[in-house]
C-alpha positions in Angstrom: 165.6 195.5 198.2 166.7 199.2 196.5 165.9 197.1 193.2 162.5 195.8 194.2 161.6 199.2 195.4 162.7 200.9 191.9 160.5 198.4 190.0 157.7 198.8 192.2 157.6 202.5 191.9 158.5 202.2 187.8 154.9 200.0 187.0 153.4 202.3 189.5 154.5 205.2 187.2 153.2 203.2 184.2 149.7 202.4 185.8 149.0 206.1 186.7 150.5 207.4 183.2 147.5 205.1 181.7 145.1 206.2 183.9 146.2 209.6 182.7 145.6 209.1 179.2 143.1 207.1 179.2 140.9 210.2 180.3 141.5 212.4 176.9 139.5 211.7 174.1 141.1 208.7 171.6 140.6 210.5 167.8 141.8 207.3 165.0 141.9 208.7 162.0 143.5 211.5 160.1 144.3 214.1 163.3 143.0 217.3 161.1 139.5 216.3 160.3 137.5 218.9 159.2 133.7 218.6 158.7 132.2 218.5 155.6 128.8 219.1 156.4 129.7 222.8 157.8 128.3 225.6 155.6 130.9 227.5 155.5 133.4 225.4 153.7 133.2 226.0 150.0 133.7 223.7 147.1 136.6 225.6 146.0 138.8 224.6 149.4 137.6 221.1 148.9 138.9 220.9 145.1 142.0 222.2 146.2 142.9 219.9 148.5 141.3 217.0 146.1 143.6 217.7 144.1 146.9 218.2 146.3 145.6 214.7 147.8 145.5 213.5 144.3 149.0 214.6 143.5 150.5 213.5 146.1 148.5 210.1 145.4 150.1 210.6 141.4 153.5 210.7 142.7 153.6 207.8 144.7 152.1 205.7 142.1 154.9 206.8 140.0 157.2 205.5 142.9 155.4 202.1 142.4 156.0 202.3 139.0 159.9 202.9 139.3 160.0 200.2 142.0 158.3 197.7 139.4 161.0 198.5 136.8 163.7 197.6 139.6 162.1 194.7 140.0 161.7 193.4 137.0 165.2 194.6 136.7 165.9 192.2 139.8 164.4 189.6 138.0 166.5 190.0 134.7 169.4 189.6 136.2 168.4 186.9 138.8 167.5 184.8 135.7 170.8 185.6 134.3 172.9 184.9 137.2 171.1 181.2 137.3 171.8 180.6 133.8 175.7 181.5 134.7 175.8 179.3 137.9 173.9 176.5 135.6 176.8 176.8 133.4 179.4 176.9 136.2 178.2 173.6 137.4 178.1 171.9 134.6 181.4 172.9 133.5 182.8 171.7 137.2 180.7 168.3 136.4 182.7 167.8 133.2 185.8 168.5 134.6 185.8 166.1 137.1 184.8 163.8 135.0 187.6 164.5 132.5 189.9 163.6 135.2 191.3 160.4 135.2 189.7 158.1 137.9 186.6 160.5 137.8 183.0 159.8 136.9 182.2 156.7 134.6 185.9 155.4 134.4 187.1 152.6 136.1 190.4 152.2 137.1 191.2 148.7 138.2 193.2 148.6 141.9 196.8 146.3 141.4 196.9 144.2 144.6 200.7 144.3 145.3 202.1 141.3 147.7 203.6 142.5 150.8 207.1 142.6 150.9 209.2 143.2 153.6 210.6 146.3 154.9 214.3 146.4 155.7 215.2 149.1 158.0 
């Protein structure tokens, strides 16, 4: 019963907690917005931050570029590691082969007569 009670009062927590936000005002986007329209923002604040926004936009490009080189990288060495397991099989292929009984050899089976046991 203690349990029941402690859930009930937990989703009523939750319920009002919702209620609670959903009276302030939802703003999706970028949280500093500032409008661009006003007056009195000049041009020389808004080509400063155009160009910290474009380089902070240059340096993680140059992230994407370092992270293609490791891929391609990856990819080196992934094609180099098949070539090795390729290699690795086929060497395991022709040694069992080379052993005798193995692969294309026949060995004929000797039917030996029983004989009796002496104990």
């Amino acid at each position: 019963m203690l349990l029941i009670n402690i859930i009930t009062i937990f989703f009523i927590f939750l319920i009002g907690y919702q209620l609670i936000l959903a009276n302030k005002p939802i703003i999706e986007g970028a949280e500093n917005y500032k409008d661009y329209d006003d007056p009195t923002i000049k041009a020389y604040n808004l080509s400063v931050q155009n160009s910290g926004n474009i380089s902070y936009l240059k340096e993680r490009v140059d992230k994407v570029d370092q992270m293609d080189r490791q891929v391609n990288d990856l990819t080196r060495r992934m094609d180099t590691l098949e070539k090795q397991m390729d290699e690795v099989a086929l060497a395991n292929k022709e040694m069992a082969e080379s052993l005798p009984g193995a692969g294309g050899t026949i060995v004929e089976d000797e039917v030996v007569e029983d004989e009796e046991i002496q104990v």
